[in-house]
C-alpha positions as CSV (number, residue, x, y, z in Angstrom):
1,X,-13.4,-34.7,17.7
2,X,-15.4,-32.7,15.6
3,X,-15.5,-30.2,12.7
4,X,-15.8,-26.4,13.3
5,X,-16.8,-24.8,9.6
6,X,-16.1,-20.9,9.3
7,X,-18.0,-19.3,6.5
8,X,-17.2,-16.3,4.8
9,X,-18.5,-13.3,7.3
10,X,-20.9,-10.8,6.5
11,X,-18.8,-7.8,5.9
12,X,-21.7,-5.5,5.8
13,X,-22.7,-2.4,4.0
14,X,-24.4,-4.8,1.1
15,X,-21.2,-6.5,-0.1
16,X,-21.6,-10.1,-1.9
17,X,-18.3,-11.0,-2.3
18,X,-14.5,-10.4,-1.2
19,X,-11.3,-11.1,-2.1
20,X,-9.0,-13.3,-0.5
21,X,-5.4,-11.7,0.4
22,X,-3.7,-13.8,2.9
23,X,-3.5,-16.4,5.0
24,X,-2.3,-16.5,8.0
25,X,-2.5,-20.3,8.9
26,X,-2.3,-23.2,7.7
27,X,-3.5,-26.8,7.0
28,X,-2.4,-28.7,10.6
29,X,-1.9,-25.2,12.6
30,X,-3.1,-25.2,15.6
31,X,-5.1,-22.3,16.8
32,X,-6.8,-20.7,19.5
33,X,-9.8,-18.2,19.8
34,X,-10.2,-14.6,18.4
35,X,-6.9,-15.8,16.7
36,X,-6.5,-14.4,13.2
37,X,-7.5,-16.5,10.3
38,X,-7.0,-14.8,7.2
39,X,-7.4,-11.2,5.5
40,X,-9.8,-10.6,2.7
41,X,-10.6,-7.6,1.1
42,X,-13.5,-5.5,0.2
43,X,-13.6,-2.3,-2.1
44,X,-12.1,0.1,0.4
45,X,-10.4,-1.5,2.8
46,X,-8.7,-4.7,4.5
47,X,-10.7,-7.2,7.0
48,X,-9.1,-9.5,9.5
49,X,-11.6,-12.8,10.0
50,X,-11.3,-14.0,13.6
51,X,-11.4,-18.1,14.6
52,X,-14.3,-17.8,16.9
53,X,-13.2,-21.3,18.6
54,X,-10.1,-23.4,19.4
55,X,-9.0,-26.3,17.1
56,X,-6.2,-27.5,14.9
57,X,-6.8,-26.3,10.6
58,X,-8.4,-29.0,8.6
59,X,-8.4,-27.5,5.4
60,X,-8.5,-24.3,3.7
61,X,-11.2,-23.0,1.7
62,X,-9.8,-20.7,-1.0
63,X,-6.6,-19.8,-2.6
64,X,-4.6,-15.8,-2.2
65,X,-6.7,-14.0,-5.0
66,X,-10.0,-16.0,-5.1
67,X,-12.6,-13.6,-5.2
68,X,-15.3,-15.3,-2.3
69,X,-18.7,-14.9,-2.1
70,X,-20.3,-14.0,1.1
71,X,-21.3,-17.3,3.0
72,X,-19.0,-19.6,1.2
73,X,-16.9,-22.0,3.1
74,X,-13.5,-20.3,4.4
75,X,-11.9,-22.9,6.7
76,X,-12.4,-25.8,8.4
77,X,-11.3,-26.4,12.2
78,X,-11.1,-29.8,13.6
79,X,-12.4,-29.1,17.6
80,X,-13.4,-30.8,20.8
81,X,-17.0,-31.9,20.7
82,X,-19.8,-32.1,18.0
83,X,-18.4,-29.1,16.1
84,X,-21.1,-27.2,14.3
85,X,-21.0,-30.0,11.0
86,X,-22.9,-33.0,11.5
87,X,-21.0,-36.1,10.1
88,X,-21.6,-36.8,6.7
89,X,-23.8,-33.2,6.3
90,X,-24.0,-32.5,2.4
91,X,-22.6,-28.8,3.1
92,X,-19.4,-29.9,4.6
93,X,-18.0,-29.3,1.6
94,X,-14.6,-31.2,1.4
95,X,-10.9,-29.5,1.6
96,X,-9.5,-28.6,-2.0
97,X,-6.6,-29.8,-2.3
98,X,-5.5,-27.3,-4.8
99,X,-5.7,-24.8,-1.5
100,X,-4.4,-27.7,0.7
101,X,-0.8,-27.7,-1.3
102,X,-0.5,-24.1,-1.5
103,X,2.7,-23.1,0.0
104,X,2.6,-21.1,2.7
105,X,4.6,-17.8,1.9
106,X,2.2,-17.5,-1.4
107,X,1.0,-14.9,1.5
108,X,2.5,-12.6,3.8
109,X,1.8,-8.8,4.3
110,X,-1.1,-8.5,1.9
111,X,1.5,-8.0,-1.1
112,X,0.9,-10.0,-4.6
113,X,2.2,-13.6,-4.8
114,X,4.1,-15.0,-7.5
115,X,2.6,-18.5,-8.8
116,X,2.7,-21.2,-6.8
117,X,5.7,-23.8,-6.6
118,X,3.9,-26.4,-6.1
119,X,1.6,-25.7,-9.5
120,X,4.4,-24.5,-11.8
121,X,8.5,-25.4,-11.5
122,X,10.4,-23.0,-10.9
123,X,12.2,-20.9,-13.9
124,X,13.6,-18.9,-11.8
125,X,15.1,-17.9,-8.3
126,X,15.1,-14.2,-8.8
127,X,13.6,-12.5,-6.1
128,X,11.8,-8.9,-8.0
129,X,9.9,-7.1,-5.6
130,X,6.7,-5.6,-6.9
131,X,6.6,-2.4,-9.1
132,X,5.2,0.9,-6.8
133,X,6.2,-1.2,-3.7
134,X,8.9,0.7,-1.4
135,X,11.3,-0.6,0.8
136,X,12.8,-3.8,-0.9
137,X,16.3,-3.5,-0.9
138,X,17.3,-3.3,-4.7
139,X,20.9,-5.5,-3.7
140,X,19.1,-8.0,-2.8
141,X,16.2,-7.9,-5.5
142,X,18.8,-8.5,-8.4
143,X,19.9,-11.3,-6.8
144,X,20.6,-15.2,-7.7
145,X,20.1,-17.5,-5.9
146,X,21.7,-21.1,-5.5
147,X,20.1,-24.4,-6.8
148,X,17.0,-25.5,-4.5
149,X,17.7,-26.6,-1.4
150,X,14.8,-29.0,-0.9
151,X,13.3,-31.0,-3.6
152,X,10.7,-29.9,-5.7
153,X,6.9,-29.2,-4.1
154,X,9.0,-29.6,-0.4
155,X,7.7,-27.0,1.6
156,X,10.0,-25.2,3.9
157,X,9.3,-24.8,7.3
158,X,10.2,-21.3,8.5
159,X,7.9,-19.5,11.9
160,X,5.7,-16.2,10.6
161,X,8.6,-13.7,11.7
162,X,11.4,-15.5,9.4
163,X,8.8,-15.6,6.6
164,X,8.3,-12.2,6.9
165,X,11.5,-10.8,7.2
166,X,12.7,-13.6,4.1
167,X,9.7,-11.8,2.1
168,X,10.9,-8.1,2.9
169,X,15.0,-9.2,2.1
170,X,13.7,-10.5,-1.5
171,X,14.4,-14.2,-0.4
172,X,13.1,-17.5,-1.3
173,X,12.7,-19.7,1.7
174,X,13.1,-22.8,-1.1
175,X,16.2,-22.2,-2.0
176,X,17.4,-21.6,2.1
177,X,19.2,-24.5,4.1
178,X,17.8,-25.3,7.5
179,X,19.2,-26.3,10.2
180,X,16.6,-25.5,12.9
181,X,14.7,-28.0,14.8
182,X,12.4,-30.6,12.4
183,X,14.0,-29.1,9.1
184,X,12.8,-25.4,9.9
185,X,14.4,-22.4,9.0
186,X,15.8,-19.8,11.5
187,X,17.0,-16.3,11.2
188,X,20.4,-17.5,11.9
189,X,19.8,-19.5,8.5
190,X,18.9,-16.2,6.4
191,X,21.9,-14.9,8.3
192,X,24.1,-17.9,7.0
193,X,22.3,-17.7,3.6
194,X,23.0,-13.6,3.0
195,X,26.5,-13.8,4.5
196,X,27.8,-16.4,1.8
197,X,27.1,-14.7,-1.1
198,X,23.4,-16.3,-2.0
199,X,23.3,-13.5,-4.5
200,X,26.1,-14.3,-6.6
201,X,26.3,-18.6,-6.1
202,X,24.7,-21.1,-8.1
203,X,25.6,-24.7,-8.1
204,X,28.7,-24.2,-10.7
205,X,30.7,-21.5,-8.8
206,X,30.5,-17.8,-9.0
207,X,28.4,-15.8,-11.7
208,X,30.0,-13.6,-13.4
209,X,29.4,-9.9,-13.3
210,X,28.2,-9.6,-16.7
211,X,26.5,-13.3,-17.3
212,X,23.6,-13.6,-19.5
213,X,19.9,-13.8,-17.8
214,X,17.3,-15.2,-19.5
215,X,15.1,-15.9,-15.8
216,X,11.8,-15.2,-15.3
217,X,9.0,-14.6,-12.8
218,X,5.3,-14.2,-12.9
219,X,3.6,-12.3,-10.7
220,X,-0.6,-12.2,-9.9
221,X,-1.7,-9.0,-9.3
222,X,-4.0,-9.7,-6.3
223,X,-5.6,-7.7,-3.3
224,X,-4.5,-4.4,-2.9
225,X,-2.3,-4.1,-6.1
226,X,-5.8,-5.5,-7.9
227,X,-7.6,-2.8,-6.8
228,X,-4.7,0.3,-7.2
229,X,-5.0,-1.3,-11.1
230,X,-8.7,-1.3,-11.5
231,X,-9.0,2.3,-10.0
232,X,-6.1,3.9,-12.0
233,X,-7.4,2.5,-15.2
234,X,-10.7,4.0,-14.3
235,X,-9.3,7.1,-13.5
236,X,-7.5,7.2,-16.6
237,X,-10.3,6.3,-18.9
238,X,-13.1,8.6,-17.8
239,X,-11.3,11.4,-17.1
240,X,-9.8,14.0,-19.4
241,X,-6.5,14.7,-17.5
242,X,-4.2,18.1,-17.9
243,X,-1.6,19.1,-15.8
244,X,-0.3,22.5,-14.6
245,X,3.5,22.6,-13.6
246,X,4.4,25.7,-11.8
247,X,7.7,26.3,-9.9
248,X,7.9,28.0,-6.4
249,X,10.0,29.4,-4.0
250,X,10.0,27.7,-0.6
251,X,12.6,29.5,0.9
252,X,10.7,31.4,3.7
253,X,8.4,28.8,3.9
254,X,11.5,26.1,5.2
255,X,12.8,28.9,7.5
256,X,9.6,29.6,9.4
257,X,8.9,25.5,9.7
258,X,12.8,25.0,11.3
259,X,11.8,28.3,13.5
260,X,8.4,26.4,14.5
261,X,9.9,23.2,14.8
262,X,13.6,25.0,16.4
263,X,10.6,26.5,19.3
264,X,7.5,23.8,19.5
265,X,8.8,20.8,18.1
266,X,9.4,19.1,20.9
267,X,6.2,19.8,23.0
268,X,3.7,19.9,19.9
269,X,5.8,17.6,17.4
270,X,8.0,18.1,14.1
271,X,6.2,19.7,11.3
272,X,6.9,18.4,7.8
273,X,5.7,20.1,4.4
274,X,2.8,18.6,4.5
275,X,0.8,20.7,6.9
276,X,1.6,23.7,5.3
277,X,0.7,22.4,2.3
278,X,-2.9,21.4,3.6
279,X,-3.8,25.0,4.5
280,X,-2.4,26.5,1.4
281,X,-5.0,24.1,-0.5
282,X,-7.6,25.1,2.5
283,X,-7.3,28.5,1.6
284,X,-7.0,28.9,-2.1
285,X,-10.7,26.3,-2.5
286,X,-12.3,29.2,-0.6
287,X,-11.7,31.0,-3.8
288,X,-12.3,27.6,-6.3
289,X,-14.8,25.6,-5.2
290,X,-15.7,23.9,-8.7
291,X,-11.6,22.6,-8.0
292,X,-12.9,21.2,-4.4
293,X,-15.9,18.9,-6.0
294,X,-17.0,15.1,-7.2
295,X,-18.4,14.9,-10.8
296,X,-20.6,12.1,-11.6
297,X,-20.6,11.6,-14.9
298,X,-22.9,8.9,-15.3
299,X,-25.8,11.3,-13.8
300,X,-24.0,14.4,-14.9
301,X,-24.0,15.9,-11.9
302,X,-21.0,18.1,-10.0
303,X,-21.5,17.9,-6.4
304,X,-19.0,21.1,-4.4
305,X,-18.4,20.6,-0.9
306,X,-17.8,23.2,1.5
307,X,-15.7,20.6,3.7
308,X,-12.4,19.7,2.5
309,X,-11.6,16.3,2.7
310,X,-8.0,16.0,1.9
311,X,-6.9,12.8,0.4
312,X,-3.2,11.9,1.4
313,X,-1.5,9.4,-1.3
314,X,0.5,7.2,0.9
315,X,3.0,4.7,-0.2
316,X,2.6,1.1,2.2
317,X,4.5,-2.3,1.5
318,X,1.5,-3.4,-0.3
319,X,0.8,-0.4,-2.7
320,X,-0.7,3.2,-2.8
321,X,-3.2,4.1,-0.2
322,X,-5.8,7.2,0.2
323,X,-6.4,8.0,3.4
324,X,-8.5,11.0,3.8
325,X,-8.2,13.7,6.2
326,X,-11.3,14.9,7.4
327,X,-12.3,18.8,7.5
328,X,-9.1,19.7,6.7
329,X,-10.2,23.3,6.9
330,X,-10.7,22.8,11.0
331,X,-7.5,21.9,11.7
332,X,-4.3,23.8,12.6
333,X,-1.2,23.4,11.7
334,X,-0.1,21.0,14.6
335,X,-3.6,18.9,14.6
336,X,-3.1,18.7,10.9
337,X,0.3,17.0,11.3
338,X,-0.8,14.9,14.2
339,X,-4.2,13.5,11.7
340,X,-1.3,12.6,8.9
341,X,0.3,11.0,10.8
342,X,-1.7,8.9,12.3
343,X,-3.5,8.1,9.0
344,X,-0.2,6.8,7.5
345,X,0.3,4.6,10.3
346,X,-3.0,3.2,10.1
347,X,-2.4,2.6,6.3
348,X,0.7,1.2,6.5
349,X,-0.1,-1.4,9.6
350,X,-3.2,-2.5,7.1
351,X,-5.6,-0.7,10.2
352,X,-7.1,2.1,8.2
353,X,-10.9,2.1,8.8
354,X,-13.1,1.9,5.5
355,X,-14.3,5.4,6.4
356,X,-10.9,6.3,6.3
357,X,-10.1,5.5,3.0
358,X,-13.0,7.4,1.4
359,X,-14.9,10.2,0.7
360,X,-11.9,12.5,-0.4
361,X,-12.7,16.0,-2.3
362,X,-9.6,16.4,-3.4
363,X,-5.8,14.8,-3.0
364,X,-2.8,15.8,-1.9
365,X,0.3,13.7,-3.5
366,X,4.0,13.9,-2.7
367,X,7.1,11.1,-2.4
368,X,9.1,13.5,-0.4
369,X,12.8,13.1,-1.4
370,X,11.9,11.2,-4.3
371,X,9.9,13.5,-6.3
372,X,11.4,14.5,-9.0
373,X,11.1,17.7,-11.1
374,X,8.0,17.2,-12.6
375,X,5.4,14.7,-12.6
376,X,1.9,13.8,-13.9
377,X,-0.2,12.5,-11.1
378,X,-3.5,10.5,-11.5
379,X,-6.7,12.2,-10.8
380,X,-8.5,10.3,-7.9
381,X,-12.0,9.0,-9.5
382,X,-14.4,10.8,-8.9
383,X,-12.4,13.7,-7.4
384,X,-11.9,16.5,-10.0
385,X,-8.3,17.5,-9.2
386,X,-5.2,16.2,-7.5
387,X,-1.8,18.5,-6.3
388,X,1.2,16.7,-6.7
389,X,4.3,18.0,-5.1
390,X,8.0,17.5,-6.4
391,X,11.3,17.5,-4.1
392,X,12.9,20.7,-2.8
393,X,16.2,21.4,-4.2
394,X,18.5,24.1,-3.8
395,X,19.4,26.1,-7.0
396,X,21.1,29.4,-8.2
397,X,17.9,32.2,-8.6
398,X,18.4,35.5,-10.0
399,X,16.7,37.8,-7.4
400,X,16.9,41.7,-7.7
401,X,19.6,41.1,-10.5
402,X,21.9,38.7,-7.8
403,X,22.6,35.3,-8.0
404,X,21.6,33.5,-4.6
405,X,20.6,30.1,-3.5
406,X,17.0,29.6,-3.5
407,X,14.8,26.7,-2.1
408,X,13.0,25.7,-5.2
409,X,10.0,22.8,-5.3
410,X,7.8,22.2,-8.3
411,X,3.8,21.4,-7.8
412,X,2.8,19.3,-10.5
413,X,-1.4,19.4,-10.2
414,X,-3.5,17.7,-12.9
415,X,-7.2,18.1,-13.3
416,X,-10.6,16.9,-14.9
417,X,-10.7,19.4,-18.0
418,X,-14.5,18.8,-18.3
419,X,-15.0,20.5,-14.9
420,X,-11.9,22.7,-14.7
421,X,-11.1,25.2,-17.0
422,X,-7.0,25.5,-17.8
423,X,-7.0,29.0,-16.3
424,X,-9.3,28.3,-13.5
425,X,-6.4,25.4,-12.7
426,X,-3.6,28.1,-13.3
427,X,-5.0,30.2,-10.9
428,X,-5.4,28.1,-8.0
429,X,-1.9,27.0,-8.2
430,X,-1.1,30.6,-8.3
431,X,-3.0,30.7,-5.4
432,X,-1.6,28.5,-3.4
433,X,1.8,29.5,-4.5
434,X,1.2,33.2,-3.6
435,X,0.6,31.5,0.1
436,X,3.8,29.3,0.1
437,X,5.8,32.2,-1.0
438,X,4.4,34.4,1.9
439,X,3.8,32.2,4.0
440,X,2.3,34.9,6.8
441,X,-0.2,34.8,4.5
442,X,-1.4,31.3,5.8
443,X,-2.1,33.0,9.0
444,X,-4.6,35.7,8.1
445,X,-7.8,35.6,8.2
């Protein structure tokens, strides 16, 4: 037997260092080639490292949220043969055992990690799911759970898809009985667990509704949630935000998308907002190009771009993505639709390309359903403007002196005030409402 040593990969494009995100193996796993290792992250996007050979995991070398230089030791593979370490080589650097006791679920699906077990005891079994992160069931994120069910620094033994799906219910695998094969945990345990109440049992009975808390949890802001932090404080700090609230009448615009959908929906696809929303903003920057621009403010320099490059703010399990639809102004309404969607995927799955995720002239942001009536959305650095939209609600309108029900939505758009002028803002939101109103208008040229 030998020993295989994978370094940190070259990601390219002149990057020294990345940031480690997740494992997905560890120490005594047996693995096979092209198998993937672990996930580290540049600036833009998310890599997968490959095992280039066979072999069972020796040791690991880094810990979820070490930032790695290129080159440095990453893993070590015990394999048939010589290996590529010669024995007692000086740069066979030996396993840390810091990264050696990590427990295993301190990563799964790229989301940040609470501290590990194994470092810290436990003050708490409350399982919070991160703030900005949708999808985690808010029953199960107030929950309690009972005293551990394996002593302290114990690791439980659960296969990737029960970790997974224990991390998207809000559960601790520590404090779940097993009853698999060798101690591990099944689905039918997280079943068993859920189904008896974990949420409201602890090792003296029933809590009561109203029982005081004094738990808590601490949470490292790693990988993607690192970077959404460092971008929006940049945002925030070097740009001189204002925001323009207007309200509009969607009405005809929801009646000719259900007639488009009623007709070609189900040979060209369902069309949400969103298209329609991308060729309103296509068409009023033909009139605004300062509002379609990048402003570099260390060189003090405004670059406008004829091609729009429409940003998309999308909402994965592991934070807020940007992926960025190219040439919007080229694409109809359908193709449009098609390009979103397939972005979002690609963000959501972690596949997004690093091309993908950059280059944006300007940013479309909406949380459907949830958006409220008015919000103040964060100007993507070094873009100069950013439309928010808010839900669509039905309300009571006065229209040639009758009361009728109206399809109202708010766009709440804020914008770099050393670049745009307040009525220059006011005007392209005018714009684009004038088109939303009329929507016809979206098909004239």
């Amino acid at each position: 037997m030998g020993v295989h040593l994978i370094k940190m990969p070259d990601i390219g494009e002149g990057i020294a260092e990345v940031e480690l995100v997740e494992w997905h193996v560890q120490p005594g796993d047996t693995v096979v080639e092209d198998q993937v290792l672990a996930d580290v992250m540049t600036d833009k996007a998310t890599v997968q490292v490959p095992s280039p050979v066979n072999g069972t995991v020796e040791s690991l070398g880094g810990k979820v949220g070490e930032v790695m230089a290129v080159g440095s030791d990453l893993i070590r593979l015990q394999v048939e043969g010589a290996g590529n370490v010669a024995a007692g080589a000086k740069d066979a650097s030996p396993a840390r055992a810091d990264v050696a006791a990590s427990p295993p679920e301190a990563a799964h699906d790229n989301k940040p990690k609470a501290a590990s077990e194994s470092s810290k005891p436990a003050k708490s079994s409350v399982a919070v799911p991160e703030p900005g992160i949708a999808g985690a069931p808010a029953a199960v994120s107030a929950r309690v759970a009972p005293a551990a069910a394996r002593a302290q620094g114990e690791k439980p033994l659960a296969s990737p898809a029960v970790r997974k799906r224990a991390w998207d219910l809000g559960l601790e695998l520590q404090y779940v009985p097993a009853t698999g094969v060798g101690g591990q945990i099944t689905h039918n345990d997280l079943d068993a667990y859920l189904a008896r109440g974990a949420a409201a049992t602890t090792t003296g009975g029933t809590v009561a509704a109203y029982a005081s808390r004094d738990d808590e949890q601490q949470v490292s802001v790693i990988g993607l949630r690192r970077k959404i932090a460092e971008k929006m404080q940049e945002s925030k700090r070097r740009i001189p935000h204002f925001t323009y609230v207007e309200e509009i009448d969607v009405t005809e615009l929801e009646a000719l998308r259900g007639r488009l959908n009623a007709q070609w929906g189900s040979q060209r696809g369902k069309l949400t907002l969103l298209p329609l929303l991308a060729r309103a903003i296509v068409l009023a920057l033909r009139d605004f190009p300062q509002i379609n621009a990048r402003y570099d403010d260390e060189a003090g320099v405004v670059t406008r771009y004829g091609a729009v490059h429409l940003g998309i703010a999308a909402q994965t399990e592991a934070g807020l993505m940007v992926p960025v639809l190219r040439h919007a102004e080229t694409l109809n309404l359908w193709a449009c639709a098609s390009e979103i969607a397939r972005l979002a995927e690609a963000a959501r799955s972690g596949r997004a390309a690093r091309d993908e995720l950059s280059g944006s002239t300007i940013t479309l942001s909406s949380l459907g359903a949830l958006g409220g009536v008015v919000s103040t959305p964060v100007i993507n650095h070094p873009e100069v403007a950013i439309v928010g939209v808010n839900r669509v609600v039905e309300r009571p309108v006065i229209l040639g002196g009758a009361v009728v029900a109206r399809k109202m939505m708010n766009l709440s758009s804020s914008f770099d005030h050393r670049v745009v002028d307040g009525l220059h803002a006011a005007e392209f939101i005018q714009k684009i409402r004038g088109y939303l109103e009329c929507p016809a208008m979206l098909f004239v040229e």
